[in-house]
DRENDO-1510 file (C-alpha; in Angstrom, 1 decimal, always signed):
<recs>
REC; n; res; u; v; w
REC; 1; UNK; +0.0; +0.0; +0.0 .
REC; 2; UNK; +1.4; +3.4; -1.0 .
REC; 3; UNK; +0.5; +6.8; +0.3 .
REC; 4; UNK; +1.5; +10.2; +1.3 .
REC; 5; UNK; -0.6; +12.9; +3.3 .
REC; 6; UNK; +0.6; +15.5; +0.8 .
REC; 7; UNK; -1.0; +14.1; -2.1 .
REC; 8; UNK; -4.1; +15.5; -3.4 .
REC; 9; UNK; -5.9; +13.7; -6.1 .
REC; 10; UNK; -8.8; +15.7; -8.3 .
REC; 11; UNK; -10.7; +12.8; -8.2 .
REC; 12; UNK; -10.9; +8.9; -9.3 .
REC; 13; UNK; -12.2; +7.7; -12.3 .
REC; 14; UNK; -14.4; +9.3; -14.7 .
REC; 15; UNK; -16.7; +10.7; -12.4 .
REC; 16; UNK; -14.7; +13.9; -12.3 .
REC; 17; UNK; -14.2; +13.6; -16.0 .
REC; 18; UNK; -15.3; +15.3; -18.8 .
REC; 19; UNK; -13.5; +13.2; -21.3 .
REC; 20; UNK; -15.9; +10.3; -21.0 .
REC; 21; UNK; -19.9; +11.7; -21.7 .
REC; 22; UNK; -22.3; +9.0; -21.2 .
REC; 23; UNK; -25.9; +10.5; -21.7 .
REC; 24; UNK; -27.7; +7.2; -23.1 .
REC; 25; UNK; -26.0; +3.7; -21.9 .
REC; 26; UNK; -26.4; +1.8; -25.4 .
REC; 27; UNK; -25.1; -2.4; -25.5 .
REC; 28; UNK; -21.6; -3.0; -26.9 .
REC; 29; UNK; -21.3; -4.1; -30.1 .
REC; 30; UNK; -21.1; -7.9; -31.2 .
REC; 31; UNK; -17.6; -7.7; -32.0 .
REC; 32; UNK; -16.6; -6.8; -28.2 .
REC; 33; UNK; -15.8; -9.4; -25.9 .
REC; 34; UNK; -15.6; -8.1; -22.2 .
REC; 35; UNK; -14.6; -11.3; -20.4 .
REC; 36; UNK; -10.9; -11.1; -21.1 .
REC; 37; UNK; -10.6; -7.9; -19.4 .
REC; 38; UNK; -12.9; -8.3; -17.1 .
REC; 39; UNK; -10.9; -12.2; -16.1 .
REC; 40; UNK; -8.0; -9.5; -15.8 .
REC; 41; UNK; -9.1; -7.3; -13.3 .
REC; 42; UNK; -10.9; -9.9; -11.1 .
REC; 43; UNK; -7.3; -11.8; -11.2 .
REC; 44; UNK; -6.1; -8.4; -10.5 .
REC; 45; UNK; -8.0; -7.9; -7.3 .
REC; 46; UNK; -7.5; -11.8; -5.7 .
REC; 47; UNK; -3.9; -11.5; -6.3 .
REC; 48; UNK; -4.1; -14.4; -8.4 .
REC; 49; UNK; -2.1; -12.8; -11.1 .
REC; 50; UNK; +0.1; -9.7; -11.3 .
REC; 51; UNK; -1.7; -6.1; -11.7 .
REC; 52; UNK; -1.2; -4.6; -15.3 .
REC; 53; UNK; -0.5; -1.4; -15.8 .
REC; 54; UNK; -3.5; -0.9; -18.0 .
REC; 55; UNK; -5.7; -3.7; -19.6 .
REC; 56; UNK; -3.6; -4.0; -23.0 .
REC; 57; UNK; -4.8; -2.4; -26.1 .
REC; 58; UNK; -6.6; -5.2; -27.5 .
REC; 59; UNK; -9.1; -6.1; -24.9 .
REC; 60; UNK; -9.5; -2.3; -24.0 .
REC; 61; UNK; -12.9; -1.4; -23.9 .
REC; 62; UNK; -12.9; +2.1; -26.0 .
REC; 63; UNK; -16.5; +3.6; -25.4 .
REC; 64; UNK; -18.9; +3.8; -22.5 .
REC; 65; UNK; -21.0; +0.8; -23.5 .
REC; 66; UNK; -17.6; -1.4; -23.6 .
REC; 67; UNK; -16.2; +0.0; -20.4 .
REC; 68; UNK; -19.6; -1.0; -18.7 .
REC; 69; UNK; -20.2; -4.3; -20.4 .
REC; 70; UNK; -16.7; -5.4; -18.4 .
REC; 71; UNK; -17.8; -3.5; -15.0 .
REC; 72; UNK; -21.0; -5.6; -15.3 .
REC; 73; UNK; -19.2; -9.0; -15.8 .
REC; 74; UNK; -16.5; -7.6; -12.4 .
REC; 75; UNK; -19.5; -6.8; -10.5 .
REC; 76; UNK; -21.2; -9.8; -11.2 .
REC; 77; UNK; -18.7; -12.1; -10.5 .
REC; 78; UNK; -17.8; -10.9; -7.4 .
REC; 79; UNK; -21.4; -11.0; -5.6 .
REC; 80; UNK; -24.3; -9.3; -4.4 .
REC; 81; UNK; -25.2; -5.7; -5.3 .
REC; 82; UNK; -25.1; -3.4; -2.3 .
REC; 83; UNK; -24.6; +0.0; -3.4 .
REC; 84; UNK; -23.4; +2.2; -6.4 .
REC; 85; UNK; -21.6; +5.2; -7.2 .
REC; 86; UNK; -22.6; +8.0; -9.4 .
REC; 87; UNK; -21.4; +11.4; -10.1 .
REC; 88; UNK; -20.3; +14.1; -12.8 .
REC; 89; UNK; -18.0; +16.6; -13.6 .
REC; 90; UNK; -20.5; +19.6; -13.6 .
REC; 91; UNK; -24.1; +20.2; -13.2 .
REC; 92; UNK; -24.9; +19.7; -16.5 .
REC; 93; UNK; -22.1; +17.2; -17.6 .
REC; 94; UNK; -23.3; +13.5; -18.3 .
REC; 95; UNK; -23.1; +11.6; -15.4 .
REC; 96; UNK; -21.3; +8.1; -15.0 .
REC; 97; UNK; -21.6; +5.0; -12.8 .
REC; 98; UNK; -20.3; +1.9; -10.8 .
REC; 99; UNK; -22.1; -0.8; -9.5 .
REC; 100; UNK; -20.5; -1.6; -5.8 .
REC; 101; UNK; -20.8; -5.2; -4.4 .
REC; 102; UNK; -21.4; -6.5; -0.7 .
REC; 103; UNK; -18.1; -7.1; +0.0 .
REC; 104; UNK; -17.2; -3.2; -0.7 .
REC; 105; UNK; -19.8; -1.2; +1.7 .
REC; 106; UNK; -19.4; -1.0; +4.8 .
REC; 107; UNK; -22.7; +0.8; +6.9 .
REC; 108; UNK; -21.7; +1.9; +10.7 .
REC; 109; UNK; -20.6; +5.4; +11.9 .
REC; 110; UNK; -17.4; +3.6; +12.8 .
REC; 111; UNK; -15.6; +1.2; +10.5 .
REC; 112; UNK; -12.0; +0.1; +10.4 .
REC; 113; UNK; -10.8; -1.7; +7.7 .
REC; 114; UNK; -7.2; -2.9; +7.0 .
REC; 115; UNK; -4.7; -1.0; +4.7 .
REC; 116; UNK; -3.4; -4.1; +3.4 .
REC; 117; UNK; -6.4; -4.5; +1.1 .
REC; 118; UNK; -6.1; -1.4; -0.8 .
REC; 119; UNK; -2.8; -0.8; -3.2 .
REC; 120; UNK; -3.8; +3.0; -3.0 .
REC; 121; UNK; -6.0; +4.8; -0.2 .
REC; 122; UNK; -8.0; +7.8; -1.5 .
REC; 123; UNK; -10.7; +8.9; +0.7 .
REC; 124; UNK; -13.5; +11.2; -0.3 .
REC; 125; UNK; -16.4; +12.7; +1.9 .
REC; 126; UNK; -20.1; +11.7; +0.3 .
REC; 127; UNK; -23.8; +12.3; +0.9 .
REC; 128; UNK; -25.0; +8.8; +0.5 .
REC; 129; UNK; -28.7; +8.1; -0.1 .
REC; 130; UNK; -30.7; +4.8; +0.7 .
REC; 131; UNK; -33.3; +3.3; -1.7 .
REC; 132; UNK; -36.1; +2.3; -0.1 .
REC; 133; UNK; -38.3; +0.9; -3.2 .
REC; 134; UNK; -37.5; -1.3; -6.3 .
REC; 135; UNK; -36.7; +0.4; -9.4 .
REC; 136; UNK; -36.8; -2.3; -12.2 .
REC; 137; UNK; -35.9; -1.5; -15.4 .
REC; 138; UNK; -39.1; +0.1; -17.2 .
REC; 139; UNK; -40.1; +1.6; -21.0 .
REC; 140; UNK; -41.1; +4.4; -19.3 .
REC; 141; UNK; -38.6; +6.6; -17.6 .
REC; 142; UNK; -39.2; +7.3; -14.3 .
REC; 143; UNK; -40.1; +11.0; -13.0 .
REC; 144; UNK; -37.9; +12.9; -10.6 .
REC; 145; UNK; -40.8; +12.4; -8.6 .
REC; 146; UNK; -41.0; +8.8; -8.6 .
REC; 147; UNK; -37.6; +9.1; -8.4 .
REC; 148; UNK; -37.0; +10.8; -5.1 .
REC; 149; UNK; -40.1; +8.9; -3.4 .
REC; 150; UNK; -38.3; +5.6; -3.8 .
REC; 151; UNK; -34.9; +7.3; -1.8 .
REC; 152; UNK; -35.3; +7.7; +2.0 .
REC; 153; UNK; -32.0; +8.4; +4.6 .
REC; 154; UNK; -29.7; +10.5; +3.8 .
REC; 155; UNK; -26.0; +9.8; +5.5 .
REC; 156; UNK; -22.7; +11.0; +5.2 .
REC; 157; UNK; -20.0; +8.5; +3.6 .
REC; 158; UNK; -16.0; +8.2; +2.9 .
REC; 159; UNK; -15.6; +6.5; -0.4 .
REC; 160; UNK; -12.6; +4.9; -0.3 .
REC; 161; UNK; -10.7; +5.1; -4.1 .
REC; 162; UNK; -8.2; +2.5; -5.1 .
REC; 163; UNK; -7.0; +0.6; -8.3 .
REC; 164; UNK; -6.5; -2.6; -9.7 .
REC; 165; UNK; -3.7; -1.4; -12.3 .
REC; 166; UNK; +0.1; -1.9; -10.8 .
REC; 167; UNK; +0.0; +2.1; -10.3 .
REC; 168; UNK; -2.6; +4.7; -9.5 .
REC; 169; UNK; -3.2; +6.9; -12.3 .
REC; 170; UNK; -2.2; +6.8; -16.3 .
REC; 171; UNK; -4.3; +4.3; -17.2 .
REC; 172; UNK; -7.2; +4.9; -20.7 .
REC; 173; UNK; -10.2; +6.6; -19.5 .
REC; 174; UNK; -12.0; +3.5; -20.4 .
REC; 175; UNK; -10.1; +0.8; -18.1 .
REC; 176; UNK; -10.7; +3.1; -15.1 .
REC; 177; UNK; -14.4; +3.1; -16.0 .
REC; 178; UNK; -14.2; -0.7; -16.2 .
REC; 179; UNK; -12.2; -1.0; -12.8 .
REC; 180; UNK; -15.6; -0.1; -11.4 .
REC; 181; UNK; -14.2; +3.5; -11.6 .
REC; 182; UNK; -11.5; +3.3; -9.5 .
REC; 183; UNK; -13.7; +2.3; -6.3 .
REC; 184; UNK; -12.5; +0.5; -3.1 .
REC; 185; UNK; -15.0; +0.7; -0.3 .
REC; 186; UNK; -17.9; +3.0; +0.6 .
REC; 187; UNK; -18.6; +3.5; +4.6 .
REC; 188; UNK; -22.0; +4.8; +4.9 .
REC; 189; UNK; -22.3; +6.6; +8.6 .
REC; 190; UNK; -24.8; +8.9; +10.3 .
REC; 191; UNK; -27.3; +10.7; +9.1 .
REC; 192; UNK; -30.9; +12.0; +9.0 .
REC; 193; UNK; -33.9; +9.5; +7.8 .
REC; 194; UNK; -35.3; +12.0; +5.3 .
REC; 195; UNK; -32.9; +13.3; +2.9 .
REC; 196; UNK; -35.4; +15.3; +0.7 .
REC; 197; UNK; -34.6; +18.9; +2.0 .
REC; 198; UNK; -31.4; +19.0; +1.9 .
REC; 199; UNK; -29.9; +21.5; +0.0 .
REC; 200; UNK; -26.6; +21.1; -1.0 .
REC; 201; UNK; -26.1; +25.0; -2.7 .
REC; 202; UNK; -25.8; +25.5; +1.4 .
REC; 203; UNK; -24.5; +22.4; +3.0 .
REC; 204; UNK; -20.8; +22.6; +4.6 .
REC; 205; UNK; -18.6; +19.5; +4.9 .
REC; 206; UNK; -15.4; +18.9; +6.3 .
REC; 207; UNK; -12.7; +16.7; +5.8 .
REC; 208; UNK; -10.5; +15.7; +8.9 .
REC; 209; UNK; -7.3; +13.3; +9.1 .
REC; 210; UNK; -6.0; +12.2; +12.4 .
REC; 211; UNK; -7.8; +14.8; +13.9 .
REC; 212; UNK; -6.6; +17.9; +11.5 .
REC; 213; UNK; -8.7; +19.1; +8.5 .
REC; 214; UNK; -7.6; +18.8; +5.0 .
REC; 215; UNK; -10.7; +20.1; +3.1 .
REC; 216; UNK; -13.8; +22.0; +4.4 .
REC; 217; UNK; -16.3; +24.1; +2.4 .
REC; 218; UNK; -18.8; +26.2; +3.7 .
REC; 219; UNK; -21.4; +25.7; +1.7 .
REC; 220; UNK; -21.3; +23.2; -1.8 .
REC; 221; UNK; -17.9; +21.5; -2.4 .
REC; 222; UNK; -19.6; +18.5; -5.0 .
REC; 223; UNK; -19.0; +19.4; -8.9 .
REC; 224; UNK; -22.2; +17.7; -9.7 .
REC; 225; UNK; -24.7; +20.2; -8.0 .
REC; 226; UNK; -28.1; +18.6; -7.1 .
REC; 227; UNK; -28.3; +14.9; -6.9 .
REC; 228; UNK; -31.1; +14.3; -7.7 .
REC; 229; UNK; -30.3; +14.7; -11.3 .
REC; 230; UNK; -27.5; +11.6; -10.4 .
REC; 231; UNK; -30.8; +9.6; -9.6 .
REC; 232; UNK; -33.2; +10.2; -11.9 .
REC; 233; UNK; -30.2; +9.0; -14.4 .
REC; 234; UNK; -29.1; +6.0; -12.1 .
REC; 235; UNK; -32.9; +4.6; -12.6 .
REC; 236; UNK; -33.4; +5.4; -15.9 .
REC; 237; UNK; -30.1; +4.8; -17.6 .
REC; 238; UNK; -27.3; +3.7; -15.3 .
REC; 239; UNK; -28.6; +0.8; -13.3 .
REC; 240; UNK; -30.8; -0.8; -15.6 .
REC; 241; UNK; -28.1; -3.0; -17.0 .
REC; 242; UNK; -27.5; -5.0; -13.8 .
REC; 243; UNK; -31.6; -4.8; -12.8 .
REC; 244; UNK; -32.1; -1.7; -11.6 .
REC; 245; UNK; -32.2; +0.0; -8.7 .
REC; 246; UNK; -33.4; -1.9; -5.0 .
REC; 247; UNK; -34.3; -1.1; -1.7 .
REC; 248; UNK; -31.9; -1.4; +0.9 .
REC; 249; UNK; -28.9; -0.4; -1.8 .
REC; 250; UNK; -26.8; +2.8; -1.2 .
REC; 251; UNK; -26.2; +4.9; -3.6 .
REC; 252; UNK; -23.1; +7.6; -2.9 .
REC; 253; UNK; -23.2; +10.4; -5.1 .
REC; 254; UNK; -19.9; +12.3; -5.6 .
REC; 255; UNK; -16.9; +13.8; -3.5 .
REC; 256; UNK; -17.5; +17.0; -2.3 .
REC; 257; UNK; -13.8; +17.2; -1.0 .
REC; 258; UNK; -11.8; +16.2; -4.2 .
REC; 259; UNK; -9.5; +12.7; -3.3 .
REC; 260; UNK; -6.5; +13.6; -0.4 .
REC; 261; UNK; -4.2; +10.3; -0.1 .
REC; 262; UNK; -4.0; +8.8; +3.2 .
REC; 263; UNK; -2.2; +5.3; +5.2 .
REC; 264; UNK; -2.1; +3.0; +7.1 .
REC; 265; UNK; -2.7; +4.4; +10.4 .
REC; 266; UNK; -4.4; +6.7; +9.6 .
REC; 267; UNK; -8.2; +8.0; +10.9 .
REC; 268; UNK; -10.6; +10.1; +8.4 .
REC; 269; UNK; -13.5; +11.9; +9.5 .
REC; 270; UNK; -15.8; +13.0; +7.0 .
REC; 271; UNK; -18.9; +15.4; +8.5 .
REC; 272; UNK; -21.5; +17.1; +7.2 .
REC; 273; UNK; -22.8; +19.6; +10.1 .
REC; 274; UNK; -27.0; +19.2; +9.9 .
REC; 275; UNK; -26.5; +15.8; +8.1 .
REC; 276; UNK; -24.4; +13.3; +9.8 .
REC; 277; UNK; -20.7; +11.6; +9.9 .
REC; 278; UNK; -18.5; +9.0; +9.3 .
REC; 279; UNK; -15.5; +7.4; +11.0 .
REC; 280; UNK; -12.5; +5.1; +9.1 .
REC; 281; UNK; -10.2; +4.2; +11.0 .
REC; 282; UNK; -7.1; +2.0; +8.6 .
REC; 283; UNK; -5.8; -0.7; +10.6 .
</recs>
């Protein structure tokens, strides 16, 4: 595991990206096979075989649809959906997604988790949402409405940020996208059990490390403005290749702190005053 508390990370993956717009999720093409990268990464993670520094050229997914044809096969193999990650690079930029298994989220205002698992540790502070009702894939897009009646608890999160390539960073676009966008864990902490009125034009966060803070805005502080937008997109568009969205899944929505590099050791804080917080503590 590698680190350094003076490192200071924009972001992981493409969801602070604008080089990778995903408005409509359309199939890959018959001609794209996503098991061999998909084999790669899952070897990657088990330690079964060495971590590449980017899936080679050939089985490189090189569009959206590819990139999340290979997250689908990862996710699948490696169990039971939990949670997911969505965010964007501006209010109006198109979001993007990753499907996060069981194994990954971790719910409990206290969580400690050990360093050895991660090859990277970048932590980011999240406002993470809770469905509460099924939302299968459907002809008819769903309304913000419908939308936001299916969500219920709001509660802050760390999203931990890591990597299944030998080095963090320099990899295509695309593979990071595929490497469920560069996602390690999610802790979901305390919060409030109606998330409906919060407005995050107004909402401070802060970002503490071993007791000292690293980021903290006043009000703001997530690129993607309203999340709702995130949503509406995730149940119309992003989830419905893996089944939708279902109750009891967690759905974190962007770093309003941008991605600071921390070890083992180490204990992050993430707390949104009104809202909640959340505790990791790296063993």
């Amino acid at each position: 595991m590698q680190g350094s508390h003076n490192l200071r990370w924009p972001g992981c993956g493409l969801l602070h990206s604008n080089t990778c717009p995903v408005d409509t999720l359309m199939p890959p093409t018959a001609d794209f096979d996503p098991r061999p990268a998909a084999d790669l990464l899952a070897a990657a993670r088990t330690g079964s075989a060495a971590r590449p520094m980017d899936i080679p050229a050939a089985l490189r997914p090189s569009n959206a649809a590819q990139a999340y044809a290979v997250q689908d096969r990862v996710v699948r193999e490696r169990g039971e959906i939990a949670g997911w990650k969505v965010g964007a690079a501006g209010p109006d930029a198109a979001p993007a997604r990753a499907a996060l298994t069981q194994d990954s989220v971790h719910v409990g205002e206290a969580v400690r988790l050990p360093a050895a698992r991660f090859l990277v540790i970048g932590v980011e502070a999240e406002l993470v949402f809770q469905c509460i009702a099924d939302l299968p894939p459907r002809d008819v897009p769903y309304t913000p409405g419908e939308v936001l009646g299916a969500f219920g608890s709001v509660r802050a999160g760390i999203e931990v940020c890591d990597t299944r390539f030998a080095a963090w960073g320099g990899q295509d676009a695309w593979s990071r996208l595929a490497d469920q966008a560069c996602h390690g864990a999610l802790v979901v902490g305390s919060g409030l059990d109606d998330g409906t009125a919060i407005d995050v034009t107004r909402q401070p966060v802060r970002l503490e490390v071993n007791g000292g803070t690293v980021v903290s805005h006043e009000a703001g502080g997530n690129p993607a403005g309203e999340p709702l937008r995130l949503l509406v997109w995730l149940a119309n568009e992003g989830a419905r290749s893996l089944g939708g969205l279902r109750a009891g899944q967690w759905v974190t929505t962007g770093s309003w702190t941008g991605t600071p590099m921390v070890m083992q050791g180490d204990g992050v804080v993430a707390e949104f005053p009104g809202i909640g917080r959340a505790q990791l503590w790296l063993d």
